[in-house]
C-alpha positions in Angstrom: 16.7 37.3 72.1 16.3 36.7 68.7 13.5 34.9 69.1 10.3 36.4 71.5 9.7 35.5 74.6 6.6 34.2 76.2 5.2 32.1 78.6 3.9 29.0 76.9 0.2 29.0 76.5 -1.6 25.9 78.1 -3.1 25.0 75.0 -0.2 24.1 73.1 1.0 20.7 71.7 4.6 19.6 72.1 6.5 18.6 68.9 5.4 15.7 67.5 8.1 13.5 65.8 7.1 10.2 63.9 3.6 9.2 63.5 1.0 11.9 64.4 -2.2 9.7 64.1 -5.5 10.5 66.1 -5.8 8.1 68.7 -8.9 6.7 67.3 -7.2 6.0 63.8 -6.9 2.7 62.1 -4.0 2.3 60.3 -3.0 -0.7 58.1 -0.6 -1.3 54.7 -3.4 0.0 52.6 -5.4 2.8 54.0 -5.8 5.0 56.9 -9.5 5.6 58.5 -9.7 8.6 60.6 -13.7 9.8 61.7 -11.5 13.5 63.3 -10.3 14.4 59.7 -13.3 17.0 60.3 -16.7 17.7 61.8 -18.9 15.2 60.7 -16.8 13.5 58.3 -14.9 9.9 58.7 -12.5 10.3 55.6 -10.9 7.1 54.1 -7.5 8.3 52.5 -5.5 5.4 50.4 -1.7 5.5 50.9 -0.2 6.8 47.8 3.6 7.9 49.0 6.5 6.0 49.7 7.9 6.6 52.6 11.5 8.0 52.6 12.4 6.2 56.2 11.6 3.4 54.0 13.2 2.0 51.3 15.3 5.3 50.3 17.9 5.7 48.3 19.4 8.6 50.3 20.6 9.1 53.9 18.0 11.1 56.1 20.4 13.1 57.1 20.3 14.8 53.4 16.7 14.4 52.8 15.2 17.5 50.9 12.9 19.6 53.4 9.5 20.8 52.5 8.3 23.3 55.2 4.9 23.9 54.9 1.6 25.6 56.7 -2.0 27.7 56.6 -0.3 31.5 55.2 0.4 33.6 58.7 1.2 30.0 60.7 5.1 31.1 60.7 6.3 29.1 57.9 9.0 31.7 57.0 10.3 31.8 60.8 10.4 28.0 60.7 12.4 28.0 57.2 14.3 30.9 58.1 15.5 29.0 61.4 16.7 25.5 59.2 18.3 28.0 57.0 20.2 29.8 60.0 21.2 26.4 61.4 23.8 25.7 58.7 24.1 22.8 56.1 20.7 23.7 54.4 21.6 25.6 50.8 20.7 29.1 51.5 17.6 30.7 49.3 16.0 33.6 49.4 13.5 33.0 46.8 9.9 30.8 46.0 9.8 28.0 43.0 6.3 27.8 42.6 6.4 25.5 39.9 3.4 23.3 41.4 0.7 26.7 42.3 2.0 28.7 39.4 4.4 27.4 36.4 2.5 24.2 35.8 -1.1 25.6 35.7 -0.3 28.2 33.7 2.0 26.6 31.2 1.2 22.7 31.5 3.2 19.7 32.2 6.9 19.3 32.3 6.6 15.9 30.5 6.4 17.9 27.2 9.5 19.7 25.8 7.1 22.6 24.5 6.1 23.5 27.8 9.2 23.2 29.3 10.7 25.6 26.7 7.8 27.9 27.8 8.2 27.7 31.3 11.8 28.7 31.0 11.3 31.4 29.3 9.1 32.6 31.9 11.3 32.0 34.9 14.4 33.3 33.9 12.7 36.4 34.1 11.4 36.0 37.6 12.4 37.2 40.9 12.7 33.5 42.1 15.5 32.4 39.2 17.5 35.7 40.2 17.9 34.9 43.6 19.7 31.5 42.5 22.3 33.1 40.9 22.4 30.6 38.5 23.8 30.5 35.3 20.5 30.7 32.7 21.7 28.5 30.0 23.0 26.0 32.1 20.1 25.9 33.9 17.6 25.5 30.7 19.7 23.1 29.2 19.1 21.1 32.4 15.7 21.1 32.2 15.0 20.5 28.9 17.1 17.4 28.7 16.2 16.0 32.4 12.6 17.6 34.1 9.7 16.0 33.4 7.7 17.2 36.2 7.5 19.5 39.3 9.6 17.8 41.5 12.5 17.5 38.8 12.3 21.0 38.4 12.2 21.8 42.5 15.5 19.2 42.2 17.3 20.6 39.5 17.4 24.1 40.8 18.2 23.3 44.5 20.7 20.6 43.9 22.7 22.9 41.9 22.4 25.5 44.2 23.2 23.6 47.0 26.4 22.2 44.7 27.3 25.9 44.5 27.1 26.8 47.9 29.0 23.4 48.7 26.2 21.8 51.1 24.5 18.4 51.2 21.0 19.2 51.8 18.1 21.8 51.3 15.2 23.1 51.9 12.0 25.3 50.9 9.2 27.1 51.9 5.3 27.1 50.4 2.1 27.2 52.8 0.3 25.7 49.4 2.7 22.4 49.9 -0.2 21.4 52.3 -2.2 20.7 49.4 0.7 18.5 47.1 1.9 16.4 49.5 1.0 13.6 47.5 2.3 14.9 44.4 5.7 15.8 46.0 6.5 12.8 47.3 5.4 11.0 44.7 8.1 12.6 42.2 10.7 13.5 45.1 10.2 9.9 47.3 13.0 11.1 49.9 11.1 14.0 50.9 10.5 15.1 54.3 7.7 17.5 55.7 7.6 19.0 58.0 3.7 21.4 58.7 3.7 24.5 61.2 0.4 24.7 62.8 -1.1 27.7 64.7 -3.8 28.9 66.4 -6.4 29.5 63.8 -7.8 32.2 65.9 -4.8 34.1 65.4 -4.3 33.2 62.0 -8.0 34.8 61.1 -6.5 37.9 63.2 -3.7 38.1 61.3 -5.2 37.7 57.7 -7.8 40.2 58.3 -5.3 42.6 59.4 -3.4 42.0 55.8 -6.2 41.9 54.1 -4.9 39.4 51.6 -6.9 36.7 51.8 -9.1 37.0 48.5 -10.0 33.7 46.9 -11.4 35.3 43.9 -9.7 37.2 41.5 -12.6 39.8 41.8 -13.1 39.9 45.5 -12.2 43.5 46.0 -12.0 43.6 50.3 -10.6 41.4 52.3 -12.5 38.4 53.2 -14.1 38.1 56.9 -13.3 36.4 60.0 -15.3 33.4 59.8 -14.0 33.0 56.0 -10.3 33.1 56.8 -10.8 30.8 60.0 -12.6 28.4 57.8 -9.5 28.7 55.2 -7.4 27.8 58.0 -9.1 25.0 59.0 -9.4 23.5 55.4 -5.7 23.9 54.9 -4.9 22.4 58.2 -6.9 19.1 57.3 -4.9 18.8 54.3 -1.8 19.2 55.7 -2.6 16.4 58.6 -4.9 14.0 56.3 -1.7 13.9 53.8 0.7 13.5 56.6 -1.0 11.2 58.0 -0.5 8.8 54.7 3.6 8.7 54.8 4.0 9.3 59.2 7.3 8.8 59.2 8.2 11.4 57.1 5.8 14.3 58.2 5.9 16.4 61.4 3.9 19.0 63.2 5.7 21.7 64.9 3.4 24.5 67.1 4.3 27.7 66.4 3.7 28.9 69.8 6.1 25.9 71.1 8.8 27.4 67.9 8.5 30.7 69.6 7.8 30.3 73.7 10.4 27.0 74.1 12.4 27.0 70.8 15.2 24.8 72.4 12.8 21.8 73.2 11.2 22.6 69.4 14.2 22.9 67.9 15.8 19.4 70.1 13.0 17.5 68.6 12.7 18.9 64.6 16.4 17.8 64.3 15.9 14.7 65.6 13.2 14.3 62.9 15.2 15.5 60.2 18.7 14.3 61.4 20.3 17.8 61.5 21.8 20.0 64.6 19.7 22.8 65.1 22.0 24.1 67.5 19.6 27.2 69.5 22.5 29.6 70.0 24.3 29.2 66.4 20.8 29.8 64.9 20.6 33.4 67.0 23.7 34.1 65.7 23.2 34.0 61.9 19.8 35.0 62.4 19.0 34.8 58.7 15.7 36.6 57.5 12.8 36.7 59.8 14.7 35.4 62.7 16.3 39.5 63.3 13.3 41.1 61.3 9.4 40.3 61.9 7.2 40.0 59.6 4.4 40.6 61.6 1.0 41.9 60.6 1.2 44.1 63.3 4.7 45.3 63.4 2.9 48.9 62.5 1.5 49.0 65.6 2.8 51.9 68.3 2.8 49.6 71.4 2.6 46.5 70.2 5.3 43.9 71.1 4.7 41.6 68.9 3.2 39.1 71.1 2.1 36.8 68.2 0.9 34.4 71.1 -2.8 34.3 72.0 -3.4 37.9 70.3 -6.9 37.1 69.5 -7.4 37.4 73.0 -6.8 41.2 72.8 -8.3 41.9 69.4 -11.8 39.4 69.0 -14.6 40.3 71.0 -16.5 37.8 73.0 -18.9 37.2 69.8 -16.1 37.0 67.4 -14.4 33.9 69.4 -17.5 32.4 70.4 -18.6 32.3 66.2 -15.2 31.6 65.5 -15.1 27.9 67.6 -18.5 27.3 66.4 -17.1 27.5 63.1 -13.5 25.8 63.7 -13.7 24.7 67.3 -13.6 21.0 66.4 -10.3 21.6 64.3 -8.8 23.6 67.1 -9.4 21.0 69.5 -8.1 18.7 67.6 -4.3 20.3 67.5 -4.4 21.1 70.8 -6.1 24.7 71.4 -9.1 24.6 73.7 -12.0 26.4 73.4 -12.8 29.3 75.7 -16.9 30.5 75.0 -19.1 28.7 77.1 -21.3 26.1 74.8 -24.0 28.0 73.5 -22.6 31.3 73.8 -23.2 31.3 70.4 -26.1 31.5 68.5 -25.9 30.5 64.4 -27.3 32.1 62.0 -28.1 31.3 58.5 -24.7 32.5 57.4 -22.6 30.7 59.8 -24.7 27.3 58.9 -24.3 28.2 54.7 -20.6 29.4 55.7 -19.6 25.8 57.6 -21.5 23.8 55.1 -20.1 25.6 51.9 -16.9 27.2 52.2 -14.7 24.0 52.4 -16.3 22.8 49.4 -15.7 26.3 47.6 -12.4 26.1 48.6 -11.8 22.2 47.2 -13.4 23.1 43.7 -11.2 26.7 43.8 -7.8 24.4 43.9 -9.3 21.9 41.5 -10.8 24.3 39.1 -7.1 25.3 39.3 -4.9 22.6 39.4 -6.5 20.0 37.1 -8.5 21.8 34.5 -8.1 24.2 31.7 -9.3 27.3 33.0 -5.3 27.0 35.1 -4.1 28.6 31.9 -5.5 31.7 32.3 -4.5 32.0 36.3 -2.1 34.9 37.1 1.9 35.4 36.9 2.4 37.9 39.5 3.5 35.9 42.1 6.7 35.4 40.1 7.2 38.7 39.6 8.3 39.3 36.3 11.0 41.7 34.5 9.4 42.9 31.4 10.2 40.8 28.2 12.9 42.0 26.1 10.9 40.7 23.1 
């Protein structure tokens, strides 16, 4: 089995195809009012994408893919899988042209930052694994991207031309937070957001230790921060989905990896594609053969990435954990196990509830709409060292 096998937790949520509103959600042609966006909070979001089911200029059926979730939530086993299907152009690479290439360098609209941008990505992991011809390429861009999604289009529609395909697909947890941006300049996209546990996603960062908002955090961050991280990127996800219904999807990892058929039967009717089980187990691209589990180190460990907080959080750890996120969990489907009042909150958990969402929202601004993105760091691309 290519893909592991448990027994499906009681707490998990089918596969939702279509609209994925809370019950108690108004929707009409302007806005959407949802009071379960988040403890406490009844968000008013106003509809800002055109819907690709809509008035769309291209068959579903060859509707770019954008697979997207909290870091940890299985967004490379989900892209990995689309890729193993067939008729998705395979890459093996990231464009982060919205987190990375546009802070740092500026706006495509301007021929000056275009020209820098280039110069950057040709010398990046992610432009080497398109095999791509440079010049071409640059040329391209120059003359026809004026912003993110022109440059996510460029790239893939000529690979896909390559590889002789009619559709494709990438991969960024951080999409959660561009929904709005993406379809705005790529109207035909589809989404489609991997949600887990966030129990086991705090498990799982902490074991990584990569979690580090600031560039000067030197450890990695704690349980109660990285559950609240997962929460905050889960209500962007969902409050952006929510805006454009038809085009966005939630898929439980636990369903992805305990009933994969049944998951698998209702993402293709969602994005119009065959994601035949058995062909997928075949090609087995990427993570599908090879885990990338955080605890694949482990002597003993079978890589039961299903309820593993059960084995690794003490009682006080889950009971401060769904004080923290236990309205969010609830909310997609994962019940709570400590007995109310098990937990007892202390100053920290009250500061910790109260602030960290709003550290977190002035983090991505502070990065995406000021300045200050200019200085923001490269790595992620991975450079080759400049020739000049």
């Amino acid at each position: 089995m290519m893909f592991p096998s448990h027994a499906r937790p009681a707490h998990a949520v089918g596969h939702r195809s279509g609209p994925v509103f809370a019950p108690e959600c108004r929707h009409d042609s302007t806005q959407v009012r949802c009071p379960r966006l988040g403890a406490g909070t009844a968000a008013t979001v106003i509809l800002a994408a055109q819907s690709c089911s809509g008035d769309r200029m291209m068959a579903r059926n060859r509707c770019p893919v954008f697979v997207m979730g909290c870091p940890r939530s299985g967004t490379n086993l989900l892209y990995d899988t689309l890729l193993s299907s067939g008729g998705f152009a395979v890459y093996r690479g990231r464009l982060p042209v919205h987190q990375v290439l546009i802070p740092h360098f500026g706006q495509l609209d301007r021929l000056e930052h275009r020209k820098r941008i280039m110069a950057a990505w040709l010398r990046s992991k992610g432009f080497r694994k398109t095999e791509l011809d440079g010049a071409e390429l640059t040329a391209n861009v120059l003359e026809n991207c004026h912003n993110g999604g022109d440059f996510l289009r460029i790239v893939m529609d000529e690979i896909a031309r390559k590889q002789q395909v009619s559709r494709w697909a990438v991969y960024d947890p951080d999409t959660v937070l561009r929904v709005e941006t993406i379809k705005r300049e790529i109207p035909d996209a589809l989404f489609v957001h991997i949600i887990r546990d966030g129990r086991d996603i705090a498990v799982s960062l902490r074991k990584l230790g990569e979690f580090k908002p600031l560039p000067w955090n030197r450890g990695p961050r704690s349980l109660e921060e990285t559950a609240l991280y997962w929460k905050w990127m889960v209500q962007k996800g969902r409050r952006a989905g929510w805006l454009i219904s038809k085009d966005y999807t939630e898929v439980h990892y636990e369903d992805l990896v305990t009933e994969p058929r049944r998951a698998l039967r209702d993402l293709g009717q969602f994005l119009e594609h065959d994601l035949d089980y058995e062909r997928i187990q075949t090609a087995a691209l990427g993570t599908i053969s090879k885990t990338n589990s955080s605890f694949r180190d482990e002597v003993g460990d079978r890589l039961n990435a299903v309820q593993r907080w059960k084995e690794k959080l003490s009682p006080d750890q889950v009971a401060s954990l769904e004080w923290l996120v236990g309205d969010t969990l609830e909310a997609v489907g994962y019940a709570r196990t400590a007995p109310a009042g098990d937990w007892k909150p202390g100053v920290r958990d009250r500061l910790l509830r109260t602030i960290y969402p709003s550290f977190l929202e002035a983090k991505q601004q502070v990065k995406t709409k000021t300045l200050l993105g200019r200085f923001s760091s490269l790595a992620e691309l991975e450079l080759t060292p400049d020739a000049g």
